[in-house]
ZANUDREN-67041 format. One record per residue: residue number from 0; residue in one letter; x negated, y, z of N, C-alpha, C in turn. Coordinates in nm, 4 decimals. Layout:
% ZANUDREN-67041
SITE    nr   rest         nu         nv         nw        cau        cav        caw         cu         cv         cw
SITE   NUM      a          X          Y          Z          X          Y          Z          X          Y          Z
...
END
This chain:
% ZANUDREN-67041
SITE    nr   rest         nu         nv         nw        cau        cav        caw         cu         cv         cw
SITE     0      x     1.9601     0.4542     1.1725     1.9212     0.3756     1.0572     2.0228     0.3921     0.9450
SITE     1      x     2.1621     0.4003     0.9836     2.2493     0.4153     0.8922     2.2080     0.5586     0.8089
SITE     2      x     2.1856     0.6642     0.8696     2.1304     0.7780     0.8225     2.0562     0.7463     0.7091
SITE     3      x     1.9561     0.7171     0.7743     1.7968     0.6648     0.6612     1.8789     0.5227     0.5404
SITE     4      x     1.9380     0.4866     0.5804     1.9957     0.4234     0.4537     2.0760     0.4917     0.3489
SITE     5      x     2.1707     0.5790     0.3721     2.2533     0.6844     0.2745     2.1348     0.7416     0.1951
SITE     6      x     2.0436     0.7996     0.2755     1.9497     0.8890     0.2273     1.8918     0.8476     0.1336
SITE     7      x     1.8294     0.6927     0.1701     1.7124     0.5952     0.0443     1.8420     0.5805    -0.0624
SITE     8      x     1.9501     0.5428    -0.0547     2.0353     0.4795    -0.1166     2.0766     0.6319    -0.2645
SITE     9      x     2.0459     0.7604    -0.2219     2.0425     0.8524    -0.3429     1.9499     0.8712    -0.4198
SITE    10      x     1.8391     0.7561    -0.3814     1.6999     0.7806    -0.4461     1.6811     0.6592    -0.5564
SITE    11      x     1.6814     0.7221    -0.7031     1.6277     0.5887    -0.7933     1.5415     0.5303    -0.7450
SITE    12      x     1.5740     0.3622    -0.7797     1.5039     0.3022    -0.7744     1.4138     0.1951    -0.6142
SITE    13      x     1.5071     0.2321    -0.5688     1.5294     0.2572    -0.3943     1.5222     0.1340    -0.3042
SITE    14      x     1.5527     0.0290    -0.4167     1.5419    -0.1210    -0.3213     1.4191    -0.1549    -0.2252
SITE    15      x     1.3047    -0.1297    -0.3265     1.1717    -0.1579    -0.2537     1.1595    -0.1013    -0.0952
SITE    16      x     1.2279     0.0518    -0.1220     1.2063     0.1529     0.0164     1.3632     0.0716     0.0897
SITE    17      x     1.4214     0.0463     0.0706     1.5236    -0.0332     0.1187     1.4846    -0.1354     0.2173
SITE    18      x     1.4664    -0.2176     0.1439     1.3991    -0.3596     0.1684     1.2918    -0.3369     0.3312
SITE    19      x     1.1735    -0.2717     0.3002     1.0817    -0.1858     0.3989     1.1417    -0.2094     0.5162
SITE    20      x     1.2774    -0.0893     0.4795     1.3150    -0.0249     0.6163     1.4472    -0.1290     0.6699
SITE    21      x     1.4731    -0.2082     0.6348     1.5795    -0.3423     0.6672     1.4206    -0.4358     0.7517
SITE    22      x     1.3538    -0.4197     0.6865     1.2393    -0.4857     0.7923     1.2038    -0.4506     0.9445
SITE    23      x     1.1740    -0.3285     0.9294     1.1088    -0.2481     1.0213     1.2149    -0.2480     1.1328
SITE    24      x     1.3338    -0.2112     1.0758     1.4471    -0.2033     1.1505     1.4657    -0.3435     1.2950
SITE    25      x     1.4286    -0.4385     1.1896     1.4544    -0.6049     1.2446     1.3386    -0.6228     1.3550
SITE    26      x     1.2476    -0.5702     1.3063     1.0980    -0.5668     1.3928     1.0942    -0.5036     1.5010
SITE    27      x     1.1447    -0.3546     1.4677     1.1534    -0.2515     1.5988     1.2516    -0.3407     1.6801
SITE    28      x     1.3776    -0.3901     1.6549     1.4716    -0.4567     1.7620     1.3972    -0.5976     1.8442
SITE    29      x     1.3392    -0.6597     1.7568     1.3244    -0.7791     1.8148     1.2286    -0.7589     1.8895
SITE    30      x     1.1189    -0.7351     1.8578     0.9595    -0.6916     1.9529     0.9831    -0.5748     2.0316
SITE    31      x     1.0835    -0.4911     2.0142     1.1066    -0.3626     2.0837     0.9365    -0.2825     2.0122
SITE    32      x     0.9392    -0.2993     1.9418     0.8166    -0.2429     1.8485     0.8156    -0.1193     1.8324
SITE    33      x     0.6987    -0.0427     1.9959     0.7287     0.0991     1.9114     0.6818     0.1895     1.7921
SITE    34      x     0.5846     0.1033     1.7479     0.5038     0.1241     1.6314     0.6448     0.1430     1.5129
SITE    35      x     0.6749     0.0233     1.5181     0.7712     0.0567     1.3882     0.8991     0.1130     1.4422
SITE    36      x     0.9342     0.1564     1.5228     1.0415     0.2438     1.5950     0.9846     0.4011     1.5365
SITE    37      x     0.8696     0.4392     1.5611     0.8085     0.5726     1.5196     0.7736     0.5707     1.3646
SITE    38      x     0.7952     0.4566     1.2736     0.7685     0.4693     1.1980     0.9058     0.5221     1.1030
SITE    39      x     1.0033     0.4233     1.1483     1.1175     0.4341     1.1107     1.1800     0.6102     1.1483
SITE    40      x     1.1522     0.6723     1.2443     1.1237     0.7877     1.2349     1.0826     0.8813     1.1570
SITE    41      x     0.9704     0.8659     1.1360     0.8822     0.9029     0.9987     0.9660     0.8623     0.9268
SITE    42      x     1.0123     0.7724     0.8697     1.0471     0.7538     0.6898     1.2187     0.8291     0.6813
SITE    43      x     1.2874     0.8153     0.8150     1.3709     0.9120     0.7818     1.3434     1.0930     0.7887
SITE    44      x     1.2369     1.1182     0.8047     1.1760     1.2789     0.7999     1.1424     1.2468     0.6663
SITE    45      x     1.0981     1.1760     0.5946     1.0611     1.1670     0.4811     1.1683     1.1780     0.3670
SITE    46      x     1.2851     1.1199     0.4118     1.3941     1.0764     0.3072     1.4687     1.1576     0.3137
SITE    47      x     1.4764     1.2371     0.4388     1.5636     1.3556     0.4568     1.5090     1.4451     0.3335
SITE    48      x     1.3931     1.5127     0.3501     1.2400     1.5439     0.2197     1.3634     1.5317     0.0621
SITE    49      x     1.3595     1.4485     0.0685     1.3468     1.3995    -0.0550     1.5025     1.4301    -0.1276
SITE    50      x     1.5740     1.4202    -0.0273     1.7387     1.4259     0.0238     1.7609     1.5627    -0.0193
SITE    51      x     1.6940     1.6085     0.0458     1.6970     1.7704     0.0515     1.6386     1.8753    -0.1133
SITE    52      x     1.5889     1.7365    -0.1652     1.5059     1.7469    -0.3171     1.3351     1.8745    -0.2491
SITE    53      x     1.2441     1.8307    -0.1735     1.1918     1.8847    -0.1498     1.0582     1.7845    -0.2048
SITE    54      x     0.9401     1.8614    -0.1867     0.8282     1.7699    -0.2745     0.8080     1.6518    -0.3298
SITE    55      x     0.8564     1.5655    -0.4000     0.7782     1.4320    -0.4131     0.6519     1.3503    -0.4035
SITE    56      x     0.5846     1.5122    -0.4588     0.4122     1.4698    -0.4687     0.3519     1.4704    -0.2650
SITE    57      x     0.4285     1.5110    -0.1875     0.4148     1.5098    -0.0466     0.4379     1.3410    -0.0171
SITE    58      x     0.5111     1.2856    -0.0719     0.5301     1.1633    -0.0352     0.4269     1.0563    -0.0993
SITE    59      x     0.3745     1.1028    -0.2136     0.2672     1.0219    -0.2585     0.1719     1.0787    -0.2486
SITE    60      x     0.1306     1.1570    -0.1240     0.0061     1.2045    -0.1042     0.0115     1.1850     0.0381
SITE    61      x     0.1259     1.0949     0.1042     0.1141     1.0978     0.2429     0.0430     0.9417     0.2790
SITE    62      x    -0.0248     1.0008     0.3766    -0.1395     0.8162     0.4341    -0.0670     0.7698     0.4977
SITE    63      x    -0.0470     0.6353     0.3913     0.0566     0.4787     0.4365    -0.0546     0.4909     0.5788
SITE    64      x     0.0751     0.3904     0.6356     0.0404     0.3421     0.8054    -0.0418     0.1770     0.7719
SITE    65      x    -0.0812     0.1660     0.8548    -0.1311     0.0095     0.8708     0.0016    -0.0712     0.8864
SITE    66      x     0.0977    -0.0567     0.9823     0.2108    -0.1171     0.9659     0.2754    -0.1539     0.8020
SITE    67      x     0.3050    -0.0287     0.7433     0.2873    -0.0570     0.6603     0.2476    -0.1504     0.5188
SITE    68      x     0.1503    -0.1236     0.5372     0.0338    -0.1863     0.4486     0.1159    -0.3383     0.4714
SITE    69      x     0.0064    -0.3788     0.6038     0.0365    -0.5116     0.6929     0.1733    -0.5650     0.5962
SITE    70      x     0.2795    -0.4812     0.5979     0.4215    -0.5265     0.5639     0.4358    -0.5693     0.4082
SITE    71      x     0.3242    -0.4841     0.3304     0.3195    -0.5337     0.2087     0.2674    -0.6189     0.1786
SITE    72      x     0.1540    -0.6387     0.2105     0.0733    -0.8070     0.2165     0.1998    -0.9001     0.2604
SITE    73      x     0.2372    -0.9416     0.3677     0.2853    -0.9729     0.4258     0.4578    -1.0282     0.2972
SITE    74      x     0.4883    -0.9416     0.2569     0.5779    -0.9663     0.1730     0.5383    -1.0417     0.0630
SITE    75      x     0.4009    -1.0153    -0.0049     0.3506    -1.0379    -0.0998     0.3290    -1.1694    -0.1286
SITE    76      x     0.2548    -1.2351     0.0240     0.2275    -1.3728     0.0406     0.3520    -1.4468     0.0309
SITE    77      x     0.4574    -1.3951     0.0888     0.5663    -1.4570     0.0733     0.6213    -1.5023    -0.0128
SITE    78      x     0.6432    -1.4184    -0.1055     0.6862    -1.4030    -0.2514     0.5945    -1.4959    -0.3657
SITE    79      x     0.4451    -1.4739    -0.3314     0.4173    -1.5476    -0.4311     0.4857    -1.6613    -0.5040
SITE    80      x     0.5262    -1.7669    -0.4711     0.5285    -1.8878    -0.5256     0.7349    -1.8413    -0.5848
SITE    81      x     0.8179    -1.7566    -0.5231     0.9299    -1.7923    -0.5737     0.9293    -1.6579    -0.6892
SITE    82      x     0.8623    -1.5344    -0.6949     0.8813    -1.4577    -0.7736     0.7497    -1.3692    -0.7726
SITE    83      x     0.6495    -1.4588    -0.8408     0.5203    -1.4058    -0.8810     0.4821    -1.2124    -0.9143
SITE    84      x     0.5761    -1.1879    -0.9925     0.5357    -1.0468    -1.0503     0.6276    -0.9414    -0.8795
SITE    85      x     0.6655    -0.9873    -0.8306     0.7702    -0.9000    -0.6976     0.6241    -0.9009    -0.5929
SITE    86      x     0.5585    -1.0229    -0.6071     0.4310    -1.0275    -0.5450     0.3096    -0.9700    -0.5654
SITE    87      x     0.2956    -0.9499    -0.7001     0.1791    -0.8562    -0.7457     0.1974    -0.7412    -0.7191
SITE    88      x     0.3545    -0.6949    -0.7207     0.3665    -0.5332    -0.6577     0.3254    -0.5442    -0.5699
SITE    89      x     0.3394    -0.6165    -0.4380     0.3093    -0.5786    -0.3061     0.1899    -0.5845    -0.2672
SITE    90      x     0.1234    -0.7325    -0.3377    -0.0567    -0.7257    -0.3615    -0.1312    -0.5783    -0.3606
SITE    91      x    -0.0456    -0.5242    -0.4766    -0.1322    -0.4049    -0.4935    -0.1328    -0.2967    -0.4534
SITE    92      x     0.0108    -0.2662    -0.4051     0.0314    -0.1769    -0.3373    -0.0804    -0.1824    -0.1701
SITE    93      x    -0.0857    -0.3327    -0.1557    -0.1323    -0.3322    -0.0185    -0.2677    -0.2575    -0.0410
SITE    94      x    -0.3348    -0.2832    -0.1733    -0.5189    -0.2702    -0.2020    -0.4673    -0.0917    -0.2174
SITE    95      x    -0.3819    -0.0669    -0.2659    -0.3829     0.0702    -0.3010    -0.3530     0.1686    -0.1712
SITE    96      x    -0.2862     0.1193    -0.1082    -0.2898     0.1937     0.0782    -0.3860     0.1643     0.1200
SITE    97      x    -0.4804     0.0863     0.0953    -0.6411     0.0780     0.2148    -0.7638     0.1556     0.1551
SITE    98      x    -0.7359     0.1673    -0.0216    -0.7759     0.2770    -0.0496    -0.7754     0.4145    -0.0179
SITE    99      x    -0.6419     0.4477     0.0066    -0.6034     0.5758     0.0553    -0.6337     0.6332     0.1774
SITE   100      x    -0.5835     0.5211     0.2725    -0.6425     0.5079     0.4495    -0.7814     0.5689     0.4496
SITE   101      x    -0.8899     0.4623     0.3707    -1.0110     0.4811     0.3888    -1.0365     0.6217     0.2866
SITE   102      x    -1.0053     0.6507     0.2260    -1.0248     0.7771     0.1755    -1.0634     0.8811     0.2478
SITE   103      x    -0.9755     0.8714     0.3691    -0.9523     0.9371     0.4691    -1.1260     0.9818     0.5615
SITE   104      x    -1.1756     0.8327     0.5586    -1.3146     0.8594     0.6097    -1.4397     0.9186     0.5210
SITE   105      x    -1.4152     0.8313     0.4263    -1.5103     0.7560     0.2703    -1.5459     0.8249     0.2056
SITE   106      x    -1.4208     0.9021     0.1717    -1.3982     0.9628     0.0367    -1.3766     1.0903     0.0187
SITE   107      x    -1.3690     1.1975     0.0943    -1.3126     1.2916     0.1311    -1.2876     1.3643    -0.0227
SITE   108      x    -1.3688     1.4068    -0.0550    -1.3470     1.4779    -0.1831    -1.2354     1.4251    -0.2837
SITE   109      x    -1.2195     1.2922    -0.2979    -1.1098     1.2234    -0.4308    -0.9762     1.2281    -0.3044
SITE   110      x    -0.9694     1.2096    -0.2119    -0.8293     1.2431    -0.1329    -0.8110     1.4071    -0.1613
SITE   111      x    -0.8990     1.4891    -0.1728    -0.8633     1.6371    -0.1423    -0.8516     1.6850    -0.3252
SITE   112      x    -0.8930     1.5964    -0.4042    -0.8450     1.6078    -0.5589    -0.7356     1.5837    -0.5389
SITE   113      x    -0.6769     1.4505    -0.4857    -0.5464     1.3934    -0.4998    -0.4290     1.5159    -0.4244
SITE   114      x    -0.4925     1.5736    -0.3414    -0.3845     1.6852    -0.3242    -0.3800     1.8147    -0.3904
SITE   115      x    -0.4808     1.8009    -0.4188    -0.4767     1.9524    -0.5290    -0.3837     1.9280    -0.6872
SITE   116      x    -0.4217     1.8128    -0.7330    -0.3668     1.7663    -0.7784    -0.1998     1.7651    -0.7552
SITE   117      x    -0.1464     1.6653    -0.6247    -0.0223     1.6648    -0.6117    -0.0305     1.5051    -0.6444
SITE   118      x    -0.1415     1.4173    -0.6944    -0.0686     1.2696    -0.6838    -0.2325     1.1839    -0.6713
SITE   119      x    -0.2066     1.0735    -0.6644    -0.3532     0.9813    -0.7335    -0.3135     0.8950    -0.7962
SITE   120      x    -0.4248     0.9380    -0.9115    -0.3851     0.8295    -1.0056    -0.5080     0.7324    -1.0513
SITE   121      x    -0.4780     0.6378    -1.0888    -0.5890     0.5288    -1.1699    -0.7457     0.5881    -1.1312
SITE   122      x    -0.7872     0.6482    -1.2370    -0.9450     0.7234    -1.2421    -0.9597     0.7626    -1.1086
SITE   123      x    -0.9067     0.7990    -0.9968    -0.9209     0.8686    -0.8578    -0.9599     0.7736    -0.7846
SITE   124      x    -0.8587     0.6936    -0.7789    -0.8555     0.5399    -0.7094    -0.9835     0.4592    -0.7419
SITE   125      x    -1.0164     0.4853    -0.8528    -1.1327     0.3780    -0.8550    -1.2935     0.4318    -0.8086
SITE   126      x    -1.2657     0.5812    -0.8093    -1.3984     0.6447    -0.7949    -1.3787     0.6416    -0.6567
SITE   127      x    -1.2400     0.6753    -0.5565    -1.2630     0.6472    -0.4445    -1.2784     0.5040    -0.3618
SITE   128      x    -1.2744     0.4289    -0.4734    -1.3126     0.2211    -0.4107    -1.4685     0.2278    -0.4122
SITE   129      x    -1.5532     0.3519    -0.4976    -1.6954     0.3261    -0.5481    -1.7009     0.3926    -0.4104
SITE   130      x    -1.6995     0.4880    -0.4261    -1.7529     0.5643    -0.2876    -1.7500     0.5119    -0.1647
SITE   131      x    -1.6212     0.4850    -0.1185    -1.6498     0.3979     0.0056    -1.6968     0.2759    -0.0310
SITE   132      x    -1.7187     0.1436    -0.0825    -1.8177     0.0871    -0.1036    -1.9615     0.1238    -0.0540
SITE   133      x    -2.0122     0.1998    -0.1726    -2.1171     0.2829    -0.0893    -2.1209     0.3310     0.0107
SITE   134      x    -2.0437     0.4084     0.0708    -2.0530     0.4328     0.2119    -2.0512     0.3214     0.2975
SITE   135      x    -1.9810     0.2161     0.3145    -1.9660     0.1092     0.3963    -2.0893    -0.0160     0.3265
SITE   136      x    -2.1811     0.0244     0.2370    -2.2220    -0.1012     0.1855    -2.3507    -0.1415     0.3170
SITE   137      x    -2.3965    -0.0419     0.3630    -2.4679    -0.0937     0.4940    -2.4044    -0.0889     0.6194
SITE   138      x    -2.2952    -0.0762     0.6441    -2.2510    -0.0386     0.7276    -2.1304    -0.1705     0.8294
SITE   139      x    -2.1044    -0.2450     0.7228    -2.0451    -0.3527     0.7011    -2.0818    -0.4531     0.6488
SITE   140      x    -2.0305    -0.6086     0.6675    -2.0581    -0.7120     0.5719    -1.9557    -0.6876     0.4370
SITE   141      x    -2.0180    -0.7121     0.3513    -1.9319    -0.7348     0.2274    -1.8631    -0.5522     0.2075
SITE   142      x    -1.9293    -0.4267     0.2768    -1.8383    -0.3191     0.2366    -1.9126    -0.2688     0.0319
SITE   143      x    -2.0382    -0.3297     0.0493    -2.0488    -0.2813    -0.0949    -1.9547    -0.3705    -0.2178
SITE   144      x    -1.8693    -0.4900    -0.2049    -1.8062    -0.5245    -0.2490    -1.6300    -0.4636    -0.2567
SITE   145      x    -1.6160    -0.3676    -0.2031    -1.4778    -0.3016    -0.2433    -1.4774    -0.2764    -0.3454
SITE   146      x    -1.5193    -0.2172    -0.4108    -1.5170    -0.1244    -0.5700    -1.4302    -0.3248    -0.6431
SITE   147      x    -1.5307    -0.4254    -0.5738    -1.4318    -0.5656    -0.6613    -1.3286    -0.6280    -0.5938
SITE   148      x    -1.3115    -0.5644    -0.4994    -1.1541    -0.6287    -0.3996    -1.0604    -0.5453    -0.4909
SITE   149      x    -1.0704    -0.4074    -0.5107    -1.0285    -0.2934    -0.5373    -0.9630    -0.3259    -0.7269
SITE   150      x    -1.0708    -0.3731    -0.8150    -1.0620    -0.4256    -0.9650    -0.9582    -0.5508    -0.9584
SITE   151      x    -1.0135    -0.6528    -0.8567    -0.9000    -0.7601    -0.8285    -0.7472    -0.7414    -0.8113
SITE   152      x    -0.7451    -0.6088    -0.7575    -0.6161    -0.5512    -0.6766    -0.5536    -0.4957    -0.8727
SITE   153      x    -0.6625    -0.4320    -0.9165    -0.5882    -0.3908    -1.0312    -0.5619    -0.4791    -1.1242
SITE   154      x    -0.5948    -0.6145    -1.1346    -0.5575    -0.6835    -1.2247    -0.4164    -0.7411    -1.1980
SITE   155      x    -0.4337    -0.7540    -1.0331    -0.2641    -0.8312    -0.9946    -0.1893    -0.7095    -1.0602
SITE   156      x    -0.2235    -0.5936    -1.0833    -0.1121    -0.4945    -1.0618    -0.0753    -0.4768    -1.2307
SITE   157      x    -0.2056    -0.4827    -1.3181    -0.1316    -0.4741    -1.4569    -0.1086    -0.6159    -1.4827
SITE   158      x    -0.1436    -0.7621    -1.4951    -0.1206    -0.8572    -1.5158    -0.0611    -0.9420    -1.4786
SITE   159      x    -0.0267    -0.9104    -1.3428     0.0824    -0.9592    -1.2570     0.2048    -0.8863    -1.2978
SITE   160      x     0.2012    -0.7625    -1.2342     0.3237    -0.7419    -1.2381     0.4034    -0.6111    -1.3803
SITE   161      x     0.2987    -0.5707    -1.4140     0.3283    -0.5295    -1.5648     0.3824    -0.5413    -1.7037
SITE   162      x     0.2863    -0.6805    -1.7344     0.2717    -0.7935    -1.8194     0.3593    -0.9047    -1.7307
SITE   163      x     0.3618    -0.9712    -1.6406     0.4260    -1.0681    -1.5956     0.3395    -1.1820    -1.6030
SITE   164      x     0.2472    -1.1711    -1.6482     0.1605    -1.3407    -1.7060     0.0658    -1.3825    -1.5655
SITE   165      x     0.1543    -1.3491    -1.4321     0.0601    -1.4459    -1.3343     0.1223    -1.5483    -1.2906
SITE   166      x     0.0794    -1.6941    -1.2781     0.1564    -1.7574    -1.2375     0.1050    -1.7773    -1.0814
SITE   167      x     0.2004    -1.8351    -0.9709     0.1123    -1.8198    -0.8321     0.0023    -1.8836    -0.8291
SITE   168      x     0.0041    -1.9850    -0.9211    -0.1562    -2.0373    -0.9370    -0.2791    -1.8981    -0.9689
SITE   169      x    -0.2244    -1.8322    -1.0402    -0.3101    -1.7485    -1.0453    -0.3538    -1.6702    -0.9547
SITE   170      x    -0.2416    -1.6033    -0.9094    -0.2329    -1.4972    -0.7982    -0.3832    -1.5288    -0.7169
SITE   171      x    -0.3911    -1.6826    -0.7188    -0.5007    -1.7382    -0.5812    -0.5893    -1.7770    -0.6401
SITE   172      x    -0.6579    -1.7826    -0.7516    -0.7242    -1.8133    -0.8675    -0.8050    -1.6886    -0.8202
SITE   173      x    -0.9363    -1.7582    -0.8098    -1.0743    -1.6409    -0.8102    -1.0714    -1.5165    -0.7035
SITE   174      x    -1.0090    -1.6251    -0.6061    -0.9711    -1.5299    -0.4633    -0.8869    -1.3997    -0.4472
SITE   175      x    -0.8158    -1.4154    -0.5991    -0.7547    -1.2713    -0.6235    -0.6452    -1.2178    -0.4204
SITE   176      x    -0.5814    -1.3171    -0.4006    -0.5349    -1.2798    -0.2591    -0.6376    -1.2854    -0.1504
SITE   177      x    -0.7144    -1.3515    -0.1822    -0.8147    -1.3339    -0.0440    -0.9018    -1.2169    -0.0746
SITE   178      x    -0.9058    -1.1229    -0.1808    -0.9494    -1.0097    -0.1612    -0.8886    -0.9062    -0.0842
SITE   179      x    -0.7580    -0.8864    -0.1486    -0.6508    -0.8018    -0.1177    -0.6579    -0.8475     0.0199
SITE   180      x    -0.6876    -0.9111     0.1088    -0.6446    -0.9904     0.2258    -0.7913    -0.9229     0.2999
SITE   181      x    -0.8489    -0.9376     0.2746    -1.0342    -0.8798     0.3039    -1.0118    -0.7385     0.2850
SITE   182      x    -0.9608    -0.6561     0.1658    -0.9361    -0.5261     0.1714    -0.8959    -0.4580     0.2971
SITE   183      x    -0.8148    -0.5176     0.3749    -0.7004    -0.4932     0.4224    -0.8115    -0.5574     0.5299
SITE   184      x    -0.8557    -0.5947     0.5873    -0.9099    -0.6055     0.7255    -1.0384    -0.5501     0.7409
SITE   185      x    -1.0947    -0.5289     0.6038    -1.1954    -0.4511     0.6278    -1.1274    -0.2629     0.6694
SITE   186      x    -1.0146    -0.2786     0.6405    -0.9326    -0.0820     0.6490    -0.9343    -0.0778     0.7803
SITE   187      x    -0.8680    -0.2309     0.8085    -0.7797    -0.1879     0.9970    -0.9604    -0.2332     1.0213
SITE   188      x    -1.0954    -0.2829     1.0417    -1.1725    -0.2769     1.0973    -1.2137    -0.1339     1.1116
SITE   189      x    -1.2382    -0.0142     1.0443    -1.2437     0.1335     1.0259    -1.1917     0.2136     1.1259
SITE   190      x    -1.0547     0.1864     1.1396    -0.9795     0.2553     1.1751    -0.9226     0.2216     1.3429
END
């Protein structure tokens, strides 16, 4: 772990990936968790990557884990009420990994842009929330409603945490977390 800390620690901007892996770390020990034991694995193959100055666009084209995800919600809820906009990052980040996950099934074509490409951005993301929607809209309760879990997710992300103007009242205002929260169990139901 000390490894994987030097490594994050040469990377701007690094707290967030910090933070993560001070989690995972705590998790793998206490639960003997081998999920996040192999994950923590992974993110030092990753940081080594990065260490080494080797792709970036590999790292934002790689499919977040459910652990993961889980960890960003999870932070997010937390956060709400003492530092609203630290919470909208994680909100969205969580809607933006279950996008990606499900891409995986859903979407095939806007994941295989996103690598030709080298990233995903905005316009990708949303055509891949339409698609699986559609794909899951008979297939599931409530799957033709992603494309608006997905819009919800983007408002925490420019108005929350962009702009700054959410207050935690808001955050929960018009189910904005119980989407992101539904996103996210409709992914791990998929998978």
């Amino acid at each position: 772990m000390a490894e994987l800390l030097e490594a994050i620690s040469e990377i701007e901007d690094s707290d967030v990936i910090r933070e993560n892996c001070l989690y995972l770390e705590t998790e793998s020990k206490k639960k003997e968790n081998k999920i996040a034991q192999a994950y923590i694995g992974d993110l030092m193959e990753d940081f080594k990557k990065i260490r080494d100055r080797e792709s970036l666009s590999d790292m934002e084209l790689r499919i977040p884990t459910f652990i993961e995800t889980e960890h960003f919600l999870q932070r997010g809820k937390e956060l709400i009420d003492g530092e609203p906009i630290q919470a909208s990052e994680k909100l969205y980040k969580t809607a933006e990994n279950c996008i990606k996950i499900l891409s995986q099934k859903y979407a095939q074509k806007e994941l295989d842009k996103a690598k030709e490409a080298g990233q995903w951005w905005t316009k990708l993301l949303n055509r891949a929330s339409s698609k699986i929607g559609k794909n899951l809209s008979n297939k599931i309760p409530d799957g033709d409603r992603i494309p608006n879990y997905w819009d919800a997710a983007r408002l925490i992300h420019i108005d929350g945490f962009h702009e700054g103007r959410l207050s935690p009242e808001e955050l929960r205002k018009d189910n904005r977390l119980g989407y992101v929260e539904k996103l996210l169990e409709i992914t791990e139901s998929e998978f």
